[in-house]
N, C-alpha and C positions, 0 to 999 in steps of 0.2 A: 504494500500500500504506500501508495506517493502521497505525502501529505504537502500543500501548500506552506510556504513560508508566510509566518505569524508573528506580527512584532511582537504584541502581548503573548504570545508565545514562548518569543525568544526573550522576553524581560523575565520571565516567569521561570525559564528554563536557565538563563544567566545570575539569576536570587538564588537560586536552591542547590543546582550543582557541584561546589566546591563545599556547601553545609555539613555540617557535623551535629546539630542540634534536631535534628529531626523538627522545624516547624510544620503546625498545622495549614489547610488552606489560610485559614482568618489571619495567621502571621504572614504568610506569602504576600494575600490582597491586600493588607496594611501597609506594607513594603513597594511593593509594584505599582501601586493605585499613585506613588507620589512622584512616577513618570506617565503614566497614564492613568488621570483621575477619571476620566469616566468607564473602566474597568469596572468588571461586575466581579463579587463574591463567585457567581455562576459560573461566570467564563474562567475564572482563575481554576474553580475545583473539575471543572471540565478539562482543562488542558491538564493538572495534575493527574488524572486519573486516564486520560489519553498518553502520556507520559510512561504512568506505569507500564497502561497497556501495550508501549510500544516498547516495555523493559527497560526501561533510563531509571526507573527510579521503582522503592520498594515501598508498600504501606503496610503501617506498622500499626499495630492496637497493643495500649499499653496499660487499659486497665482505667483509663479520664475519662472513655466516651468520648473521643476525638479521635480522630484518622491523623497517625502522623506520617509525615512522607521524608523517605530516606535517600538520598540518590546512589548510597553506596549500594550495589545490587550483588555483592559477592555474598555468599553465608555465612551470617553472623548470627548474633545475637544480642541485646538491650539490660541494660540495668535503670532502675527508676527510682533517683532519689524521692522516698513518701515526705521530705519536707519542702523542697525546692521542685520539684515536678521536674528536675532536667531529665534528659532522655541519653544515656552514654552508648558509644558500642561496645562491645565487649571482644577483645583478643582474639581473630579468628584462631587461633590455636589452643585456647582452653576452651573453644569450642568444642572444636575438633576432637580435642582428648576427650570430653565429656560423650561426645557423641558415641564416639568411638569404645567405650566402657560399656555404653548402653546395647550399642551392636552386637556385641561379642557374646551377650546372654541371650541376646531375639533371636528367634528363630527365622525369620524373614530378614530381609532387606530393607536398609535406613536409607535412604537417597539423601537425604534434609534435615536439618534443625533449626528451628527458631525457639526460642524462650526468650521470655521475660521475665529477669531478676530484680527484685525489689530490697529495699533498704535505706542508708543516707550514705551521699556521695562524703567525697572528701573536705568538700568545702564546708556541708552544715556538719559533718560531725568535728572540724577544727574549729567552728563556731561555738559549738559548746564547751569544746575543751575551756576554752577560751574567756567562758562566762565568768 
């Protein structure tokens, strides 16, 4: 499928790609909306999920009731600080190993892992150290 060149596209596609935070659409169209304000919520969460579909980018559910969107598309997996809501990736290789432990006792075939580890990151637990 040939898809047409799309500024708002390409604004959309130039905000997220180099990202490590996993923003939501409503992060993306807050961002994007301030080169092209009359952007819609709609059109933003449409090219995102046009995005995925076309494999550029991963959505992620982390437990908020929000779609977050990842552009990293290799297998990983998420940790989610419960005080700061940030979204980390997690070491494809303690991935791997974890997955890899789990293989070894299944009687079938793992192709895949995703999980969602939950906790506090580094920053709010040296926050409290810190109290």
């Amino acid at each position: 499928m040939k898809l047409r060149y799309s500024k708002q596209r390409s604004a959309i596609w130039n905000f997220i790609k180099d990202r490590t935070d996993h923003p939501t659409a409503d992060v993306v169209f807050r961002n994007v909306r301030e080169a092209y304000p009359n952007i819609s919520l709609g059109t933003v969460y449409r090219n995102l999920m046009l995005l995925r579909d076309l494999g550029e980018l991963r959505t992620i559910e982390v437990g908020d009731g929000l779609t977050h969107f990842d552009p990293n598309t290799c297998e990983h997996s998420h940790f989610v600080c419960s005080t700061c809501g940030r979204v980390i990736d997690l070491m494809e290789a303690d991935v791997r190993a974890m997955c890899g432990g789990i293989s070894e006792s299944f009687p079938g075939r793992i192709t895949g892992c995703t999980a969602v580890f939950h906790g506090e990151c580094e920053d709010c637990c040296g926050e409290k150290e810190n109290s």
